[in-house]
N, C-alpha and C positions, 0 to 999 in steps of 0.2 A: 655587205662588207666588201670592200675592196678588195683586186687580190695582194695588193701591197700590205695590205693589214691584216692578212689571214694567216696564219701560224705555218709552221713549214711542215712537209707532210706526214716526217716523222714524229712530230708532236702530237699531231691531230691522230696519230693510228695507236696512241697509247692510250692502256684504260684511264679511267676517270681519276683513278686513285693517282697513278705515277705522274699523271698530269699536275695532281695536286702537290707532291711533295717533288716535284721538279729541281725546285731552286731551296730544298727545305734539306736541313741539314741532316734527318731520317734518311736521307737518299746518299747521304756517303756510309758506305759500309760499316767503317771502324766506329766512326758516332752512332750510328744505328746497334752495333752491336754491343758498343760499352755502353749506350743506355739501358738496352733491354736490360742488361745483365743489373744494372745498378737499380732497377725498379725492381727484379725480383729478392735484387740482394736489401731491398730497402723493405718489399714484404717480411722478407725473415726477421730484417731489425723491429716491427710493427707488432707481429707474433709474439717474439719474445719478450718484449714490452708489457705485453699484455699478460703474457704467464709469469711474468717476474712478479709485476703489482699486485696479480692477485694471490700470488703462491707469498706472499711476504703477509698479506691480509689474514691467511691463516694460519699463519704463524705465530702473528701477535697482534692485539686487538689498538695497538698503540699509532697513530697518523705517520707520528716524527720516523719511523724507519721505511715505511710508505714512500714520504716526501724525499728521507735519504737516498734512495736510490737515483734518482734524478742527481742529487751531490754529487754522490759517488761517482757518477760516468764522466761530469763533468768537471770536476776537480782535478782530476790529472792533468787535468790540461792546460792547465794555468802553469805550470813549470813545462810543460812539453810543447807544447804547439808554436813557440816562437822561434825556438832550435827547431823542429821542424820548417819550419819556415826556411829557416837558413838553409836548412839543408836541401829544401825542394829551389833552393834558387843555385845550388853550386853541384849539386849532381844529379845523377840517373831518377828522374820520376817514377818509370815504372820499378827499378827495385824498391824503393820506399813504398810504392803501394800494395806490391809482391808480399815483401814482408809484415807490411801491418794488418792486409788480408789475411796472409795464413795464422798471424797472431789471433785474432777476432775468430777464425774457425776452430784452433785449439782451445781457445777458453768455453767458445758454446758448446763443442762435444762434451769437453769435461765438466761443465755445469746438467747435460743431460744426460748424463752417467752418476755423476752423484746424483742427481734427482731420482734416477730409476731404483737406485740403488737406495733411496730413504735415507738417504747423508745431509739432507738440504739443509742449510739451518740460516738464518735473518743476517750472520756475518759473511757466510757463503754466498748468498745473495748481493749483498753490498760489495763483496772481495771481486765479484764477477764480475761487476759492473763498472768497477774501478779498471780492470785489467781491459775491459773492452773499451772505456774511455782513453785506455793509452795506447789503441790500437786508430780509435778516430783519430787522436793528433797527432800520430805520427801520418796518417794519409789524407787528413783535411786541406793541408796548403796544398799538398802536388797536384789532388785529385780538381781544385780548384783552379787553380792555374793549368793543366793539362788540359781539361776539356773541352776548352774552346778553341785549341791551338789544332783538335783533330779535321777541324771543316775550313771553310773560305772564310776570310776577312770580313765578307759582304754577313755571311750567316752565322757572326761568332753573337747576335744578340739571340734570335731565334734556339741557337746553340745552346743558351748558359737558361734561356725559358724555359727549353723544353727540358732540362736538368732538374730545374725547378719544378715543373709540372709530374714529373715523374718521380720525384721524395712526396710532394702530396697526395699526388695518384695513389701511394701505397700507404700512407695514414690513412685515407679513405676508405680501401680495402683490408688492409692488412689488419688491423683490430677483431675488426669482425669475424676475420677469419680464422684470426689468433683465436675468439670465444668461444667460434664453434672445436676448434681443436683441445682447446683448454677440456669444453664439457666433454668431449667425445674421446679422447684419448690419455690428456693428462698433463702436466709441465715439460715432461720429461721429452714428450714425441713435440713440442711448441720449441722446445731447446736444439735439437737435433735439426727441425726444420730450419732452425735461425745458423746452426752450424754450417747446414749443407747451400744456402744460399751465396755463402761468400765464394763457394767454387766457383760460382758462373761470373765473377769476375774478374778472379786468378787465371779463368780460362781464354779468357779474352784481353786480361793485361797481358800475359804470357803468349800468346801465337799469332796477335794482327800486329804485323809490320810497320803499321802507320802508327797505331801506338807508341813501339817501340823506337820508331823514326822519332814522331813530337816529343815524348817524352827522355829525349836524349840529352845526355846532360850540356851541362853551361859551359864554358871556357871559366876555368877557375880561376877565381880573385885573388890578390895576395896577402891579402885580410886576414886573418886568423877567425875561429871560429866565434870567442868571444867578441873579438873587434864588429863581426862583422852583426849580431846580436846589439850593440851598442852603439852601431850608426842607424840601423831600423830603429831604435828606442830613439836617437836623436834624431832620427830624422821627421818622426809622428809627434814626439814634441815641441817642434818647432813648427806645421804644419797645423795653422788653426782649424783648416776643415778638420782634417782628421782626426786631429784630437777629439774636435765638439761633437763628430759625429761618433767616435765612440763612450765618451759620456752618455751620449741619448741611447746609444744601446742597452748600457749599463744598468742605466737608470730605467727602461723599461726591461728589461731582462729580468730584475731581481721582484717587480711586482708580476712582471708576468707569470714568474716560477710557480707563485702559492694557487696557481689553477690547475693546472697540465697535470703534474705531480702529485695531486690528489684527486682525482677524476676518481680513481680506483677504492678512496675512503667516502668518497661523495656517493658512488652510484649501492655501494655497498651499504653505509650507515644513513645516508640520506633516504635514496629511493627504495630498498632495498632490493635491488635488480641483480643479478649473477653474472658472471664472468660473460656472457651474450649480452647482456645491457651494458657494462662498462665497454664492450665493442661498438658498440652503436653507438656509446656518447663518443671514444675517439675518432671512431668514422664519420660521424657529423662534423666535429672540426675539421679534420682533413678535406671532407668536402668543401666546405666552406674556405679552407684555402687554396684547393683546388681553381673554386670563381674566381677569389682573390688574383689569381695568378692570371686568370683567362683575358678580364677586366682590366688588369692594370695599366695597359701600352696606353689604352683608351684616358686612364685617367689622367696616365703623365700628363697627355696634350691637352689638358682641362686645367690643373692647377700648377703648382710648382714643387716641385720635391719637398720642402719643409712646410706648406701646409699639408699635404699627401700624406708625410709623413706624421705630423700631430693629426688630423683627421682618423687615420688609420690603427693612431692607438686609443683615442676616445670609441672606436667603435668597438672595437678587445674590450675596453672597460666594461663600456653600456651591455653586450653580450653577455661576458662576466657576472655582472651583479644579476641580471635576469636569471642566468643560469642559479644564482647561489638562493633567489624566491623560488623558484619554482620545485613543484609536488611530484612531477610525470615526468617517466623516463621521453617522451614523446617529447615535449616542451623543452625539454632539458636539452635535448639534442639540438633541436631547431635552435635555441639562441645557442648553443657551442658553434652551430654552423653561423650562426651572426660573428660570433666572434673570430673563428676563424678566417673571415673573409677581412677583418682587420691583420690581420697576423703577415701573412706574407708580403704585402704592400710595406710592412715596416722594415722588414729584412731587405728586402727588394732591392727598394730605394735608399738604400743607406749603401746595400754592398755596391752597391752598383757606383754611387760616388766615391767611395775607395778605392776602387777599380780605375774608375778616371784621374783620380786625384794625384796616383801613386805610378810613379816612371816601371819603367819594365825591371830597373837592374834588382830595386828594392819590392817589387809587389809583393810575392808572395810570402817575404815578411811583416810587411803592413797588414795583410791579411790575415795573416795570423797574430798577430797583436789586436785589431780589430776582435779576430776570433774568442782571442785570450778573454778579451775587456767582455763579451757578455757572457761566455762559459764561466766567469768567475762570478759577475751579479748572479745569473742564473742559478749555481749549485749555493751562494747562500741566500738566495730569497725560495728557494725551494724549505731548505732548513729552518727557515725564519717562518715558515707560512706552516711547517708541518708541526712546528712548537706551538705559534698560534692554536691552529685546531686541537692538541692535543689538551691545551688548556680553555680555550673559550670554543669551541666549535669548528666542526669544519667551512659550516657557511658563512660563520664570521671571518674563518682567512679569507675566503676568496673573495668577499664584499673587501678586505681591507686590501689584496692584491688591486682587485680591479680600481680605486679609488685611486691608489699609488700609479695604475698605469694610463688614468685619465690625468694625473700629474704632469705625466710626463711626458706627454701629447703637449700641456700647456705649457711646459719649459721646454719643447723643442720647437715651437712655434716663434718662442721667444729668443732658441739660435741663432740670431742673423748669419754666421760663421757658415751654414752650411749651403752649401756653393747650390748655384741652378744649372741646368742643363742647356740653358739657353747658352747659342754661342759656341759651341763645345763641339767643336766636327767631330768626335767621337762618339759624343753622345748616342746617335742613332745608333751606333753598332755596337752599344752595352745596356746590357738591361737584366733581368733576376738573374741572381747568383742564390743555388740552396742554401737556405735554412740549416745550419751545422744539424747532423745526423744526430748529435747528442741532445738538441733542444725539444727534449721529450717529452 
């Protein structure tokens, strides 16, 4: 090698690792540090997840309250997340997240205090779930729109991946570790762990400067608050991608609900495995979203966004119905991990055209309309899939989920509406955007 082509000598005297995240957006402080904080605070959410479904299983032998919980979190936010929206585009980011954070830590304390204390009861659980879903929509838009805004232009795709990579990371883990806490200590220490996680993001919305620099508020519009709620609705109305692509969410959202949501009746009345096996089947999907995520720059440059995107739900499906034959917690896992590896390519590639589609003044209300559109399929096909099983079986929902979301793979194929990236000098510098926290 030349000496023209050889690196400068301060390059060359640093370990292998700093070399590696050089130009990687782990290498600016405040991204580095609000992500660590949001994978741990994403374990908590993973934990508590797990001690919810299964502390609700014995409590009552019935699917439908099961699958309600999934409702629940996600219901609120179908009346909040648009005003949210609004309001993550006309003021201060980080107090909206300040506050929706320490909201989500008072309810999990107080859900692991009523638990300790033997007060839990199946409405408690649902009233919980509710309150923490109104804690996601009030900080899904800011947290969305703030985080790419803490790195360089050049690394806002690598930025919004490694977001992504980081809510799967802790499906992956966080289950499992949720089962071991579950058998070893109880609901109550799985509730307190989920409470105490949201600190280490209060603590780093709260004290890095760069945060509190990005996330400073807008020059305020003259708009009024509903006005400005009823130009985002007019403006995604009138916007064919946007609309078509949130249809296609809708429409796999509400099949994909009757899996996710019953994992915990599946591994229970199906395989009969304990609170450790229903961790292992969540941790096998998040794995498998996990690749999903790893793979996907690779697949963009192979197909185009609307076949990717039906491709990607016919493989959720195909997993799906495996998962609902199969006898063995072993087997069971391996196709959830098939199916997850469907799962974040559909989110992916859809936010990510949202993203492009939608000018700066309006995003973070389109985004939260986007958001609206599957948190509302999602909590009733969770409700619809948990009725199913309580009347025909649980493996008859999720064969009739998974059938519904090979549907709707072949009516998103049949979208012409939804735009390509070809062409797009943006395109290169947008790519996953997470999986709403509530898509449980």
């Amino acid at each position: 090698m030349s000496s023209a082509s050889a690196p400068p000598a301060d390059v060359r005297r640093r370990p292998a690792i700093a070399r590696l995240f050089a130009n990687h957006p782990l290498s600016v402080p405040a991204f580095r540090a609000l992500w660590l904080a949001a994978v741990f605070s994403n374990f908590g959410t993973w934990i508590q997840d797990v001690a919810e479904s299964w502390t609700m299983m014995s409590l009552t032998r019935d699917p439908l309250p099961v699958a309600a919980l999934a409702t629940a979190v996600t219901l609120p936010m179908f009346g909040l997340l648009v005003p949210a929206g609004v309001l993550a585009d006309r003021f201060d980011r980080r107090v909206l997240l300040i506050i929706g954070q320490s909201w989500m830590t008072a309810v999990a304390l107080m859900l692991s205090i009523a638990t300790y204390c033997h007060l839990t009861t199946p409405w408690l659980l649902l009233s919980s779930s509710a309150a923490l879903g109104i804690g996601n929509a009030l900080t899904g838009p800011s947290w969305q729109s703030l985080v790419p805004e803490l790195v360089p232009r050049a690394q806002t795709a690598d930025a919004v991946m490694m977001n992504s990579v980081g809510f799967n990371l802790a499906r992956a883990g966080g289950p499992a570790i949720g089962g071991l806490v579950l058998a070893a200590a109880g609901p109550a220490v799985a509730f307190f762990l989920n409470a105490a996680s949201f600190l280490a993001v209060l603590f780093v919305v709260g004290t890095y400067p760069a945060v509190k620099k990005a996330a400073a508020a807008r020059k305020p519009r003259r708009e009024s608050l509903v006005r400005a709620l009823v130009t985002a609705v007019g403006y995604v109305r009138r916007s064919g991608s946007i609309s078509t692509m949130c249809v296609s969410v809708a429409f796999f959202g509400f099949f994909a609900a009757m899996l996710l949501p019953l994992l915990a009746v599946y591994a229970r009345t199906c395989l009969a495995a304990g609170p450790r096996g229903y961790g292992v089947l969540v941790g096998g999907f998040g794995s498998g979203a996990v690749v999903g995520a790893l793979f996907l720059r690779r697949l963009r440059a192979l197909v185009c966004p609307r076949a990717l995107v039906a491709c990607a739900m016919a493989v959720y499906g195909g997993g799906a119905i495996a998962v609902a034959g199969t006898h063995t917690l072993l087997h069971a896992a391996a196709f959830l991990f098939v199916a997850g590896t469907g799962w974040i390519p559909v989110f992916a590639t859809l936010n990510a055209l949202v993203q492009l589609s939608a000018p700066g003044w309006v995003k973070s209300r389109v985004l939260s309309i986007y958001q609206m559109a599957f948190n509302l399929s999602w909590s009733a096909g969770a409700a619809v899939g948990g009725t199913i099983a309580g009347r025909a079986g649980t493996r008859e929902a999720i064969v009739v989920g998974a059938l519904g979301t090979m549907a709707a793979g072949l009516a998103t194929w049949r979208m012409h509406r939804i735009p390509s990236y070809e062409g797009d000098p943006l395109a290169q510098e947008v790519l996953e955007t997470p999986v709403p926290v509530s898509a449980r």
